[in-house]
C-alpha positions as CSV (number, residue, x, y, z in Angstrom):
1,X,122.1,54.0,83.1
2,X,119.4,56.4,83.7
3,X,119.7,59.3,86.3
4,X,117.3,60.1,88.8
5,X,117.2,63.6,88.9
6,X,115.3,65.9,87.1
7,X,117.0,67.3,84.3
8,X,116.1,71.1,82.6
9,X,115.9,70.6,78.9
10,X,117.1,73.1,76.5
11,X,114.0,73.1,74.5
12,X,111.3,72.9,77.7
13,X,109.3,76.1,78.3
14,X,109.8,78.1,81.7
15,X,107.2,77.9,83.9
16,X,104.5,80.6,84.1
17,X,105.7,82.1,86.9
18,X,109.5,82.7,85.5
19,X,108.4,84.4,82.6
20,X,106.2,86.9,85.0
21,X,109.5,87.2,87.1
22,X,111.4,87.6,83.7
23,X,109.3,90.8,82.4
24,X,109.0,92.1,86.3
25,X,113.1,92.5,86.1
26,X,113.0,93.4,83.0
27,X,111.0,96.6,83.9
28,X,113.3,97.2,86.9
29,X,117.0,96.9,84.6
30,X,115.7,99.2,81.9
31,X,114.4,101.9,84.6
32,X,110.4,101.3,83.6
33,X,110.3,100.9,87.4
34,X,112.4,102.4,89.7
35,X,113.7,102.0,92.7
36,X,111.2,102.9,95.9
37,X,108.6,102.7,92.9
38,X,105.4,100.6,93.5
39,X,104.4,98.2,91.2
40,X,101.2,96.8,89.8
41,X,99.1,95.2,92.6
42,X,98.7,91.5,92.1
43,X,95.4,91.6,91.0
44,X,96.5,94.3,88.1
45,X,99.1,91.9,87.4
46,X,97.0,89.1,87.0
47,X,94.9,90.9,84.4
48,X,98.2,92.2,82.7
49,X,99.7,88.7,82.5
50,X,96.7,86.4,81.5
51,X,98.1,83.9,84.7
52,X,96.5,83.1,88.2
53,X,96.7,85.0,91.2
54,X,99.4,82.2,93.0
55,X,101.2,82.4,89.6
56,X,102.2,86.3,90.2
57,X,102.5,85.6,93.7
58,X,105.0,82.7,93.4
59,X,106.9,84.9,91.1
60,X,106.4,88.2,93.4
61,X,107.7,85.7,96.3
62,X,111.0,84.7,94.7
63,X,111.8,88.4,93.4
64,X,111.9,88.8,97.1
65,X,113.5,86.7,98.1
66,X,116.1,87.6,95.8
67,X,116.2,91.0,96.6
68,X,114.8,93.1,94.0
69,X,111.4,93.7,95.5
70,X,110.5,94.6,98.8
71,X,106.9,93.7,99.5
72,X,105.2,95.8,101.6
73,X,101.8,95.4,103.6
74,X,99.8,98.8,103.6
């Protein structure tokens, strides 16, 4: 019988957008970026990562909703 849902293989890639949220934590844990620090824009981050701007944004959008950014209109 075959199953319906979508299954994540061991062996599949993440998506673009996990490995930007991946490296944006990875700055925060090891103190690269502390907190009440700002971060790269979105547009720098685009350049740093090589990805599109909804790319960084998706990921920017789930760090936040998480809880380890605060985004910040200014």
């Amino acid at each position: 019988m075959f199953s319906r849902a979508p299954q994540q293989q061991a062996n599949t890639p993440a998506p673009f957008y996990e490995k930007v949220k991946q490296a944006i934590s990875h700055q925060i844990a090891t103190g690269v970026w502390r907190p009440h620090d700002r971060i790269p824009s979105e547009a720098e981050l685009v350049a740093q990562f090589g990805f599109s701007r909804m790319t960084i944004n998706r990921a920017l959008r789930e760090l936040t909703d998480e809880g380890l950014l605060v985004r910040l209109q200014v």
